[in-house]
Backbone as CSV, one residue per row, in Angstrom:
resi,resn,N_x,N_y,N_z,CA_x,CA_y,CA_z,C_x,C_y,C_z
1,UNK,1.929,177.135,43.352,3.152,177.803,43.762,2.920,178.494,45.104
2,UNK,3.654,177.985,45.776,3.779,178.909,47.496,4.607,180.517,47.697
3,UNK,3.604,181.501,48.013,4.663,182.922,47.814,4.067,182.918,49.549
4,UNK,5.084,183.569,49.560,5.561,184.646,51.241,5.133,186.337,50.710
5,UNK,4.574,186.931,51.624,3.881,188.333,51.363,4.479,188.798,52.841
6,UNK,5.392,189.551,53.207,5.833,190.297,53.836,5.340,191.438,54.490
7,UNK,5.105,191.990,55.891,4.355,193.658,56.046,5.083,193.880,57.241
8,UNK,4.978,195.323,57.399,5.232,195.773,58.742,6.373,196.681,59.507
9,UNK,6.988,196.673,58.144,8.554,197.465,58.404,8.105,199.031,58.460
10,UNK,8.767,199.674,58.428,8.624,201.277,58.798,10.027,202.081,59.099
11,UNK,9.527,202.742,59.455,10.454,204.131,59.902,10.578,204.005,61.755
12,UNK,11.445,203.993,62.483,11.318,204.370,63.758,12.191,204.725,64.051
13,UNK,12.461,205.242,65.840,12.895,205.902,66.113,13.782,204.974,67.345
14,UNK,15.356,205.495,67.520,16.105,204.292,68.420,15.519,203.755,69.257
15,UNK,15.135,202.543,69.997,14.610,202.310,71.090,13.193,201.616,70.517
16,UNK,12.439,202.308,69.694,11.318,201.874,69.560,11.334,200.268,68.882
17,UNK,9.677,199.617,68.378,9.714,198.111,68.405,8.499,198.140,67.097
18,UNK,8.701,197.519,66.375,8.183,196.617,64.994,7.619,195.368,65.311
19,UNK,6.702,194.999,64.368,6.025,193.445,64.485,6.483,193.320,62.502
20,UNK,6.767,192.188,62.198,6.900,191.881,60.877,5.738,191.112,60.541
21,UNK,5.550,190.417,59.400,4.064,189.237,59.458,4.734,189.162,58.014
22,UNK,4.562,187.680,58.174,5.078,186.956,56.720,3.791,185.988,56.704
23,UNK,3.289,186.348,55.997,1.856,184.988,55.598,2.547,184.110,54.443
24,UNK,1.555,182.772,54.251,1.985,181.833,53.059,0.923,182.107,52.499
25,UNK,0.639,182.011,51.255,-0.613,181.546,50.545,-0.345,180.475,49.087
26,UNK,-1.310,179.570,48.324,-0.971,178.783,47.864,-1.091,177.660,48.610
27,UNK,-1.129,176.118,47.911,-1.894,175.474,48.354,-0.439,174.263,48.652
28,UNK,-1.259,174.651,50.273,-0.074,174.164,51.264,-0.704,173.277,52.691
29,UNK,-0.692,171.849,52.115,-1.272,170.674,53.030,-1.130,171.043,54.602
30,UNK,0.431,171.140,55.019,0.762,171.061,56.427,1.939,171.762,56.860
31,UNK,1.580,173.354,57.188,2.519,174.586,57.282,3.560,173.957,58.407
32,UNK,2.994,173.258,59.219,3.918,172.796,60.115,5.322,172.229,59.535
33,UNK,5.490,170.988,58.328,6.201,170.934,57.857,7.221,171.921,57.509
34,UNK,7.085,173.186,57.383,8.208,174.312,56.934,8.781,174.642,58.115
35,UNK,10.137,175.178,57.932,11.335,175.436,58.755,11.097,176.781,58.344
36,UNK,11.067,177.685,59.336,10.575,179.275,58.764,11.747,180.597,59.917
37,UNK,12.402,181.050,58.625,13.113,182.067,59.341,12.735,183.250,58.748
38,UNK,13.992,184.250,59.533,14.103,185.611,58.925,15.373,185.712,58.831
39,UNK,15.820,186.616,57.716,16.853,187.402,57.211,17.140,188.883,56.962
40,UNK,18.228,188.976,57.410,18.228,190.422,56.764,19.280,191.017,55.727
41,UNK,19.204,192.627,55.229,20.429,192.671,54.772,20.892,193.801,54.238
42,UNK,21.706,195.165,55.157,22.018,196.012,55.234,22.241,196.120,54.172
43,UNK,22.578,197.401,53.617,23.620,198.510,52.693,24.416,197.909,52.698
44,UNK,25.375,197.281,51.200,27.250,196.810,51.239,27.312,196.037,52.237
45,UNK,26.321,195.091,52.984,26.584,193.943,53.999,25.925,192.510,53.567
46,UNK,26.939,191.522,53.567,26.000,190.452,53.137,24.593,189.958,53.845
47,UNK,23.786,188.627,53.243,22.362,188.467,53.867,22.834,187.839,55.489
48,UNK,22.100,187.954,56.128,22.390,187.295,57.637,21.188,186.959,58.200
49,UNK,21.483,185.527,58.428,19.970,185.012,59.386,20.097,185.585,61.056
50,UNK,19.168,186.245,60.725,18.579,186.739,62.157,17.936,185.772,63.057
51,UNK,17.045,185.075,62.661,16.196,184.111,63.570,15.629,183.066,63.190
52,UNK,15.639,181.678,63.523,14.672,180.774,62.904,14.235,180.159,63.734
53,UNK,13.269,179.094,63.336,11.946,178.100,64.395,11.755,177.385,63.155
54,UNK,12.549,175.802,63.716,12.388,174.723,63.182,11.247,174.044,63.272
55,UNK,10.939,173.927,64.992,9.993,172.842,65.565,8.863,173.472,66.237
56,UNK,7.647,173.333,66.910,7.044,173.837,67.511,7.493,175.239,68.423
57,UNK,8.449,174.649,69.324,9.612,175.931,69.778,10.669,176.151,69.911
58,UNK,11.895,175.587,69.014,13.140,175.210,68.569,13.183,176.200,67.609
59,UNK,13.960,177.507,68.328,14.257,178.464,68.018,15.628,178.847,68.206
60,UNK,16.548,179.681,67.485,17.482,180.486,67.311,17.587,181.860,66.962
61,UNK,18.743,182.479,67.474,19.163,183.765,67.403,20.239,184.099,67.162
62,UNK,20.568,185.485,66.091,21.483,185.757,65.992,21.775,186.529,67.182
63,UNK,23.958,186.525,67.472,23.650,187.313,69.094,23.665,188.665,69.062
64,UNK,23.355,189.064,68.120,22.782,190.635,67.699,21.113,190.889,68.243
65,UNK,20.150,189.981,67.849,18.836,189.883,68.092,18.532,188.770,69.454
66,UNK,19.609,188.485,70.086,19.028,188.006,71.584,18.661,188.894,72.688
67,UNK,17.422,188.556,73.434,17.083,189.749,74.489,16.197,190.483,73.789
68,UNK,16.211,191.049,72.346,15.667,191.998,71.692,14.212,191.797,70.230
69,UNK,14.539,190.699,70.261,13.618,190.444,68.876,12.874,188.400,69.522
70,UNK,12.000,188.531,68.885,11.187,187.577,68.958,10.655,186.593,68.044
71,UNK,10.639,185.303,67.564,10.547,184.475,66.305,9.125,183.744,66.720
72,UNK,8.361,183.874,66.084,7.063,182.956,66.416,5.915,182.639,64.804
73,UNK,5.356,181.426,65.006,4.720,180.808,64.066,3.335,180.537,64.597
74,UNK,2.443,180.364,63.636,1.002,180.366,63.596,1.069,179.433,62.340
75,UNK,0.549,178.255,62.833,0.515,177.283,61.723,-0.666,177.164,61.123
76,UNK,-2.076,177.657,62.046,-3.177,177.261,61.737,-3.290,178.643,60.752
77,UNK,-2.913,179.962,60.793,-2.870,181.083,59.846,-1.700,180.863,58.853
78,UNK,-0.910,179.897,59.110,0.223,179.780,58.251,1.145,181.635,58.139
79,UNK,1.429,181.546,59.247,2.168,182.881,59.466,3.223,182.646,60.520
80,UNK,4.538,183.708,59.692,5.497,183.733,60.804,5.954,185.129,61.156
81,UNK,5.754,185.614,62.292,5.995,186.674,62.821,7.883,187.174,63.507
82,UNK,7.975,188.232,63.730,9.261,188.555,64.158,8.956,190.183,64.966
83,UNK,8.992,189.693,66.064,8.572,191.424,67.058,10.381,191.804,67.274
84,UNK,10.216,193.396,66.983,11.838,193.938,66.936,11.132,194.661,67.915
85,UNK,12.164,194.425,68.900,12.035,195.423,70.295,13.713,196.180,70.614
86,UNK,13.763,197.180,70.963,14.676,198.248,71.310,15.115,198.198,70.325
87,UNK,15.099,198.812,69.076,15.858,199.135,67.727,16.983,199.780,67.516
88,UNK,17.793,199.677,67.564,19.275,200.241,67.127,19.534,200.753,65.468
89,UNK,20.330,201.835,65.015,20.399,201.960,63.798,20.935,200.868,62.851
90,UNK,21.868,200.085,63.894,22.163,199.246,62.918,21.873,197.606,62.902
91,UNK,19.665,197.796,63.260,19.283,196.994,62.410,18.565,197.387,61.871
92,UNK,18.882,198.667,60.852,18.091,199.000,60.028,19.189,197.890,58.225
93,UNK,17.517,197.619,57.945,18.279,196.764,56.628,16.795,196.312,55.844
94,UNK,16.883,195.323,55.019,15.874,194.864,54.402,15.613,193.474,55.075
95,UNK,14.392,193.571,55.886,14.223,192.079,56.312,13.282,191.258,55.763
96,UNK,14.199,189.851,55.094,12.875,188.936,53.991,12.570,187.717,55.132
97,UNK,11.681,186.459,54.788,11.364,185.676,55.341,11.708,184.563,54.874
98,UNK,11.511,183.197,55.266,12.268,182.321,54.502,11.381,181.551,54.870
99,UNK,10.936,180.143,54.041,10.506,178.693,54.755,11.155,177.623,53.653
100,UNK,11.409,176.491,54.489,11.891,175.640,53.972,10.735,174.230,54.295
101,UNK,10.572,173.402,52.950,9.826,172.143,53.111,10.619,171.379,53.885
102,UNK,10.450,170.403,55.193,11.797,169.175,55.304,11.418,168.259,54.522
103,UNK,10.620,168.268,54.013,10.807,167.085,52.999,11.318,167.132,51.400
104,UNK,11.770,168.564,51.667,12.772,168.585,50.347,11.944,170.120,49.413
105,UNK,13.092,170.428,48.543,13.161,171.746,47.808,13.725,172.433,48.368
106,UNK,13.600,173.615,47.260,14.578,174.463,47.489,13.736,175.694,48.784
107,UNK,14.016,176.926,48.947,14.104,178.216,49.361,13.143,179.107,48.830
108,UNK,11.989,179.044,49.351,10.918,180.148,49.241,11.285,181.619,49.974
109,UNK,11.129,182.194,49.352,11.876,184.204,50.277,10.083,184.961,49.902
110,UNK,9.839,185.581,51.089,9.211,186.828,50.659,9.894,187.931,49.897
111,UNK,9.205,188.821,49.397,9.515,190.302,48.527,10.863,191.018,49.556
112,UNK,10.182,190.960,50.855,11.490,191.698,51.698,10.127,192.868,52.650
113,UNK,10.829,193.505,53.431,10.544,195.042,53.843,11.281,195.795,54.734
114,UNK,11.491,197.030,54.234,12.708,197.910,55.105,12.129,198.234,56.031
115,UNK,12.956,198.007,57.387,13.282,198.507,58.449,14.636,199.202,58.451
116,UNK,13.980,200.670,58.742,15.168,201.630,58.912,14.761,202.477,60.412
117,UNK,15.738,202.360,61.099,15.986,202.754,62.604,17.225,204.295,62.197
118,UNK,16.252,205.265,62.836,16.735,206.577,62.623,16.154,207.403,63.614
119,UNK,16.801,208.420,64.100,16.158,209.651,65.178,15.626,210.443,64.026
């Protein structure tokens, strides 16, 4: 079974910047194969993809997190990272991770971790 282990969220202050780290563990031939995003998901707001990286560097953004946040993969650590730069309160929420096999199944999620942006 493949789990996602999530770290890195915290407490900060407007303006300031976060690194997330989503590792895989479990026995997983070729990380490259996975389609690996992030999500998030405020208080009373539905989930919303923030960012993903399909391909080596075939990346997307939500236009909330353009200019400001960063999507990157490490295949040989089997890790996907997300740097939050200039933080606003309202992306404070619970941010999980996602990977998808392309060769089929369903939706692996990490546990989650709060990022809350506050003076």
């Amino acid at each position: 079974q493949v789990q996602l282990v999530e770290s890195g969220g915290g407490l900060v202050q407007p303006g300031g910047s976060l690194r997330l780290s989503c590792t895989a563990s479990g026995i997983i031939f070729s990380f490259s194969l996975y389609n690996l995003a992030w999500y998030r998901q405020a208080p009373g707001k539905e989930r919303e993809l923030v960012a993903s990286i399909t391909g080596a560097v075939s990346t997307t953004y939500a236009d909330s997190a353009k200019g400001r946040f960063t999507i990157s993969r490490d295949n040989a650590k089997k890790t996907v990272s997300l740097q939050l730069n200039s933080l606003k309160p309202e992306d404070t929420a619970v941010y999980y991770c996602n990977a998808r096999d392309r060769r089929g199944g369903g939706d692996i999620w990490g546990q989650g971790t709060q990022v809350t942006v506050s003076s």
